[in-house]
C-alpha positions, 0 to 999 in steps of 0.5 A, a space after each residue: 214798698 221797702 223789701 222784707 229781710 228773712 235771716 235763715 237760721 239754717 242752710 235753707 228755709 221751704 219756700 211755702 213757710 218763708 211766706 207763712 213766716 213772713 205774713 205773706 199767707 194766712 196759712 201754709 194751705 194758703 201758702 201752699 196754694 198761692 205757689 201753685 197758682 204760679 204767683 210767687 217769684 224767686 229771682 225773677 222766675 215764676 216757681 211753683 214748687 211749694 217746698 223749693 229750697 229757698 237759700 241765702 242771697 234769694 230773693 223771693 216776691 208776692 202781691 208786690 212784696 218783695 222778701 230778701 233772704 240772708 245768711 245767718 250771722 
């Protein structure tokens, strides 16, 4: 699968709504709980904060999915 493109609109984007934005949670409780779980990666590492600060130059990945986060133009 091609990697998703995320273009923060400010300094930085809470990683449980970056996977609700991105459709990879039906719901932020979903998203919520899929962090917890320990199935998300940022940079290759498993987080489990839901409300890490995801920032430009991140990459963030679920399911086999992975989103790329940009700065904004």
């Amino acid at each position: 699968m091609p990697p998703l493109q995320f273009t923060l609109t400010g300094d930085y984007v809470e990683l449980h709504n970056l996977l609700k934005l991105m459709g990879l949670a039906d719901s932020g409780g979903s998203a919520k709980a899929r962090v917890a779980m320990g199935d998300v990666t940022v940079d290759g590492k498993v987080e489990t904060r839901k409300t890490c600060k995801i920032r430009a130059g991140q990459t963030v990945a679920l399911d086999g999915q992975t989103i790329r986060v940009r700065a904004p133009e």
